[in-house]
TILOPA-258983 format. One record per residue (C-alpha): residue in one letter; x, y, z. Coordinates in steps of 0.5 Angstrom, whole numbers, plus 500, padded with zeros to 3 digits. Layout:
AXYZ ...
//
This chain:
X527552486 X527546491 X533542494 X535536489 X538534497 X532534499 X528532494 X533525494 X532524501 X523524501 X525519495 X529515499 X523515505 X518514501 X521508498 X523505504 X516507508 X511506502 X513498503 X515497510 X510495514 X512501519 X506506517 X509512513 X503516515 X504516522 X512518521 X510524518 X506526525 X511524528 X516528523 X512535524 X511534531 X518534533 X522538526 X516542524 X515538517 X511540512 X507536507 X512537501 X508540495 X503537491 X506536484 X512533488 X508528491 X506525485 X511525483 X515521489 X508516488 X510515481 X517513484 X514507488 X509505483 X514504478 X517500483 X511495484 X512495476 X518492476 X518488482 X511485480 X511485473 X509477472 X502478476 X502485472 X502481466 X497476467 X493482470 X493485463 X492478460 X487476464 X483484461 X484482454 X482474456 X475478460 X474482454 X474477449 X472470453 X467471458 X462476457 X458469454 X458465460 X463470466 X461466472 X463459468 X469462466 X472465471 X472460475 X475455470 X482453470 X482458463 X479465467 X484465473 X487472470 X481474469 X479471477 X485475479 X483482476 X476481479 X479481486 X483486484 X476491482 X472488488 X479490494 X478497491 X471499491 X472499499 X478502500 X477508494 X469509498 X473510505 X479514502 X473518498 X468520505 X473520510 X480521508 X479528510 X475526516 X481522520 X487528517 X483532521 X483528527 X490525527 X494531525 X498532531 X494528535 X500523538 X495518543 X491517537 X496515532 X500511538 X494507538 X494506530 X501504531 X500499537 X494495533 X499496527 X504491532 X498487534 X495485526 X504483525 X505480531 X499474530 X502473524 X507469527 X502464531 X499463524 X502456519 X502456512 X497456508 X498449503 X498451496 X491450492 X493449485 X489456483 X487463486 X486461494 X483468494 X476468495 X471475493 X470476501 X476476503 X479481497 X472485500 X475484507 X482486505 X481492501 X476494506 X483494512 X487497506 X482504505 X482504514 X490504513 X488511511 X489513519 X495515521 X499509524 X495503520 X501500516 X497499509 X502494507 X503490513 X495490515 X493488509 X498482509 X497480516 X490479514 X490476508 X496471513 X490471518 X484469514 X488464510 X491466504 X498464502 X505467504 X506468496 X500470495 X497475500 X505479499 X504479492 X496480492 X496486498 X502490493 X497489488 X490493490 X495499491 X496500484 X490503482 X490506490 X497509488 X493512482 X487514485 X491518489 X495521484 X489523480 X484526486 X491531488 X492533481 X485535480 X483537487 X490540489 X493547487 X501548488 X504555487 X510551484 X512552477 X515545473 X521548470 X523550478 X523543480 X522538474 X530536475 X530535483 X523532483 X526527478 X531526483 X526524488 X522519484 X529516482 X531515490 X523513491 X525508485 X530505487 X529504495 X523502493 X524495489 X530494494 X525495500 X519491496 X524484495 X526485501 X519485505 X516480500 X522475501 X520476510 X513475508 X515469504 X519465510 X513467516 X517473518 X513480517 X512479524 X519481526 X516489525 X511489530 X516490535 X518496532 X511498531 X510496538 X516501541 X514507537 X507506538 X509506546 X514511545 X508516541 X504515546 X508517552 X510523548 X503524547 X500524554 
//
């Protein structure tokens, strides 16, 4: 039976790692480098990912529900004139669900053809997850020169832009590249809203969470049995649960007053640190 102890502390990880802007992929290199970690067992990282997704849940249940709202509204409204529709004051949930589907497509063809490839070539490659990190810092510290956008009234979200954000969300699949704070740095970056480009880079991750849980169920095996670990597993998603929503109001508030890149500096010493232990 694995330890609740332990298992509470992954949830707590996971849910602190899974929204800084700090790459919690390339923090388990690190981890198994120096204390010979191993990745925990298949069922329990489901189960700490539907932690976090929960999170998302709570913290985002507004966009959640136009999301939902702009589904049925699609379904029901523009199959007759979709272009018209989307684009009127009336179709800008459906708009946002569009955005949403055209960010995965990329990030699901990059983690579906390469995620093997860069696990490979990472694992335990400390001079290449070094500079994962380093670019990580980069992406954040530009932030910082880049002003506010000024609120459009709709959607200030263009299909290129979500094609471009989603694309940088499936490379943060390398060890090093934060998912959230490269794809909010380039939503900053290419003009998009403080409010919009948090909530919006939160979002994408949704059907990549699930996308991710589905391809480990069926392409993963465990030797675990569920009774064995049914309670501290659930130990571990309440922790994932918990840190989560506070980690997430806290990033999105730092993104929402201009200072996400407050975490380049410390993307910056560990990426220099992971690089002179890696000469």
């Amino acid at each position: 039976m694995i330890s609740p102890l332990y298992t509470f502390l992954l949830g707590i990880l996971q849910g602190i790692t899974e929204f800084l802007p700090v790459s919690s992929s390339g923090h388990l290199v690190l981890a198994q480098h120096f204390l010979h970690i191993q990745k925990q067992s298949l069922l329990l990282d489901i189960w700490l990912h539907f932690g976090t997704l929960l999170a998302i849940f709570v913290v985002l249940y507004r966009p959640i529900l136009r999301l939902l709202k702009g589904a049925r509204e699609g379904v029901h409204y523009g199959f007759s004139h979709p272009l018209q529709f989307i684009r009127g004051p009336e179709g800008q949930n459906t708009y946002l669900l569009l955005l949403i589907i055209i960010a995965t497509v990329p990030t699901a063809l990059i983690g579906f053809l390469f995620k093997d490839t860069f696990e490979q070539l990472f694992e335990g490659n400390l001079l290449l997850v070094g500079l994962a990190f380093l670019f990580t810092a980069l992406l954040l510290f530009l932030t910082k020169f880049k002003k506010e956008s000024r609120p459009s009234g709709g959607i200030g979200i263009t299909p290129l832009q979500a094609l471009a954000i989603g694309t940088i969300q499936g490379i943060a699949i390398i060890p090093g590249v934060s998912r959230s704070g490269s794809t909010i740095a380039l939503a900053l970056l290419l003009g998009i809203g403080r409010k919009e480009a948090g909530e919006f880079s939160f979002l994408i991750v949704i059907p990549a969470i699930l996308g991710a849980m589905i391809l480990e169920t069926f392409h993963g095996t465990t030797t675990l049995r569920v009774d064995q670990f049914l309670l501290p597993a659930t130990i571990g998603m309440m922790a994932a649960w918990g840190i989560g929503i506070l980690a997430l109001k806290g990033l999105l508030s730092l993104v929402n007053h201009g200072r996400i890149y407050s975490f380049a500096y410390y993307c910056l010493c560990i990426g220099g640190l992971t690089l002179w232990i890696g000469r």
